[in-house]
C-alpha positions, 0 to 999 in steps of 0.5 A: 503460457507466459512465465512470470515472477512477482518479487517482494520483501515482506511476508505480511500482507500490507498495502503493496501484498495486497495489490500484488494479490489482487493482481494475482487473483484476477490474471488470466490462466495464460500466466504461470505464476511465481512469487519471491519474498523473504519468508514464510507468512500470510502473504506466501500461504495466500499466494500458495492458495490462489496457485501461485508457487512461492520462493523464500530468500531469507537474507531479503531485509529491508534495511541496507545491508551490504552482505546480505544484499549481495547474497539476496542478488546472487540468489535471484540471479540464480533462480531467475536464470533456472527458471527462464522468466518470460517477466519479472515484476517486482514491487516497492523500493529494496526488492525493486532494486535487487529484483531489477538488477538480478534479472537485467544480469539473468537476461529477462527481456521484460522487467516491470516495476511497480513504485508504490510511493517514492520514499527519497523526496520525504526522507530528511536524512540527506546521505539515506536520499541519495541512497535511494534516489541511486537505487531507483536510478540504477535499477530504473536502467535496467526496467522496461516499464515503471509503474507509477500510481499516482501523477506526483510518482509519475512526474518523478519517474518521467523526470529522473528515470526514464532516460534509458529509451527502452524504459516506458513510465506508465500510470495505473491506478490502485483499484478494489474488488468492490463487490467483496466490500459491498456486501459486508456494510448492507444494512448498517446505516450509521456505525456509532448509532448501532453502538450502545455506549456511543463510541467514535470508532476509528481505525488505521490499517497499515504498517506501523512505521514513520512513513505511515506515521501512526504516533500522529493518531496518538498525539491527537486522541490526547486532545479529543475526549473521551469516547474517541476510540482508535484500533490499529490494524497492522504492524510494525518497527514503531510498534513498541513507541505506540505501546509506551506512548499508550501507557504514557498517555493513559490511552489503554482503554482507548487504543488497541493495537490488532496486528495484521489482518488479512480480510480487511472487507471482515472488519473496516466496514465496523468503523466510523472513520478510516485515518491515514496519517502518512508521510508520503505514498504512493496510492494507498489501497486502504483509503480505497477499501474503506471508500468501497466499505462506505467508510468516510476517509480523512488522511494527510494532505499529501500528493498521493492521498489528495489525488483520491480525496478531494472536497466530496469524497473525503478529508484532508489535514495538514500533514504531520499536524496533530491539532489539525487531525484532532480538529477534523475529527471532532468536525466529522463526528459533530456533522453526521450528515456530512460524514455520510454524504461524504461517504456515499460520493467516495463510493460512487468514485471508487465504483466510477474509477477504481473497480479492479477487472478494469485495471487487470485488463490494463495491466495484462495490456502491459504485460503482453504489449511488452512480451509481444515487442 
C-alpha cells in the first residue's frame, strides 16, 4: 500500500478541490490516502466520505503571514515525519510551498506539485511577484515532479523551475467525469426556450476573487438589457464589492449571489451561457464541466482558457474589457444556432481529450514511475 498525503488551503470545493477530488475518487485501492487543509468544510466532510483521512491545520491562510507560516511549516514537518509518506502532493501556490518545504525537511522521497495557474506573471504589484516567483522557485527545489495544465504553465515551469536535475515538468490535462454530466441535460434542448418569460440565463462558478474577476460580469450586465440574468455560483473575499455594486447598479433582480455549491452537474446544465472572466489560470475545470453539460462557454482571452476554446468549441473576449463581454453576449443569445453548434463541438472535444479515467491512469504512471526510481 503507497502512502499518500494530498495538501491543500481551502476547506471549500472550488476548482482545484475539485480536481484533487476526482483524483481521489478514481485512484486505485494501492493508495492509503490522506488529505490536509485548513479547516473543517465541504471539501473535508467529501474527502471523509470517499475514505480519505482528513487533517486540519488552522494556522493555513492564504495571504502571507510570516507567523502563522512558520507554525503551519512546523505542523506539516511534524505530521509528515509521523506518518512516513511514501508521496506528498500538494495543490496551488501557499500550501504548494509549505507542503513542498516541509516534506523536503521530513525527508518524503516523492513530492509531486500540481500548478493550478501561476499567479506572479498577472500580478502588477512588483514586490508581491517576486514574492511568489521566490516561493515557486524554492519550492520547485524541492519537488520531484510539477504538474502544469496548460502549455503557457508549462513554458513557465521548464524555464524558471526545473534546473534542479531530479525536478521532472509534466503536462496533464484537467479532465471530467462525463457521464455524471451527461445524463443531467437529456431531453432539455434549448435552456431559454423551455423558460416561460424568456430569460437569458448565465452563470459563473468560481471563487469570487480578483484572479476570477466577477465584477467584470457586473460591469457588462449594466450595458445588456433587461432579460439578461446572471447567478454566481461561489464565493469569495470580493463577495461584498458584488453586493454593493448590485445595489449601486440597480441589478437585484438581475443578479444572484448562490455561494458554493458542491454538485456542480445538479444545476450548470440549467443554464443558457457559462461566463469566466479571469484574469489568469491554470486549466479551468468549470469551462470543462459546462462543455460536458452542453453549456456554450465564453471566457477571456487568456492563455489558459484559449488552450481549451478555439473557433468551434467556444467564445473568447478580450480580456478585462467589459464592452466586449457585453458585445459577445448579445452575439450568442441573437445567433441560437450558433450557440448550440458551438455547444455540441465543445462536447465532443471534452469526450475526445478530457475524460477523466484516461488522465487517472496517467497520473498513477506519475505517481508509481517516480515511487519505483
Amino acid at each position: 500500500m503507497i502512502k499518500i498525503l494530498h495538501i491543500h488551503l481551502s476547506s471549500k470545493i472550488s476548482g482545484a478541490q475539485r480536481v484533487s477530488l476526482d483524483e481521489m475518487k478514481t485512484l486505485s485501492n494501492h493508495y492509503s490516502q490522506y488529505m490536509v487543509c485548513s479547516k473543517e468544510g465541504d471539501f473535508t466532510q467529501e474527502a471523509d466520505r470517499i475514505g480519505v483521512k482528513t487533517y486540519v491545520i488552522e494556522t493555513l491562510v492564504r495571504e502571507i503571514s510570516p507567523l502563522k507560516d512558520f507554525y503551519s511549516l512546523i505542523k506539516l514537518y511534524k505530521f509528515i515525519k509521523q506518518e512516513k509518506f511514501d508521496i506528498i502532493h500538494t495543490h496551488s501556490s501557499k500550501s504548494g510551498f509549505l507542503g513542498r518545504l516541509a516534506a523536503k525537511l521530513a525527508g518524503t522521497k516523492q513530492i509531486i506539485h500540481t500548478v493550478h495557474g501561476f499567479a506572479f506573471p498577472s500580478t502588477s504589484n512588483r514586490v508581491v511577484k517576486l514574492i511568489y516567483f521566490l516561493m515557486e522557485y524554492f519550492a520547485s527545489l524541492c519537488s520531484s515532479v510539477i504538474i502544469v495544465m496548460n502549455e503557457n504553465d508549462e513554458k513557465i515551469a521548464r524555464k524558471y523551475f526545473s534546473s534542479a536535475p531530479w525536478t521532472k515538468v509534466t503536462l496533464l490535462n484537467n479532465a471530467v467525469d462525463i457521464k455524471k454530466f451527461q445524463k443531467r441535460y437529456i431531453g432539455i434542448e434549448s435552456k431559454s426556450e423551455i423558460n416561460e418569460q424568456k430569460k437569458f440565463k448565465m452563470v459563473m462558478i468560481g471563487r469570487l476573487c480578483e484572479q476570477k474577476n466577477p465584477l467584470l460580469i457586473i460591469n457588462a450586465l449594466k450595458i445588456l438589457g433587461d432579460h439578461y440574468y446572471v447567478d454566481f455560483v461561489g464565493d469569495g473575499p470580493l463577495r461584498s464589492d458584488l453586493e454593493s455594486q448590485i445595489a449601486k447598479r440597480g441589478l437585484e433582480k438581475r443578479v444572484r449571489l448562490l455561494g458554493w455549491c458542491s454538485s456542480v452537474e445538479e444545476i450548470i446544465f440549467k443554464y443558457d451561457l457559462f461566463l469566466l472572466p479571469s484574469k489568469w489560470e491554470g486549466m479551468p475545470l468549470a469551462i470543462l464541466e459546462a462543455m460536458a453539460s452542453k453549456v456554450p462557454v465564453l471566457c477571456s482571452n487568456i492563455d489558459a482558457n484559449a488552450y481549451l476554446i478555439n473557433k468551434t468549441s467556444g467564445f473568447l473576449f478580450n480580456n478585462d474589457d467589459a464592452k466586449d463581454l457585453a458585445k459577445n453576449i448579445k452575439y450568442i443569445f441573437d445567433n441560437v444556432d450558433v450557440r448550440r453548434k458551438v455547444a455540441e463541438d465543445a462536447y465532443l472535444a471534452v469526450v475526445k481529450d478530457f475524460e477523466l479515467s484516461e488522465r487517472t491512469k496517467i497520473l498513477e504512471s506519475i505517481y508509481t514511475n517516480n515511487y519505483f526510481l
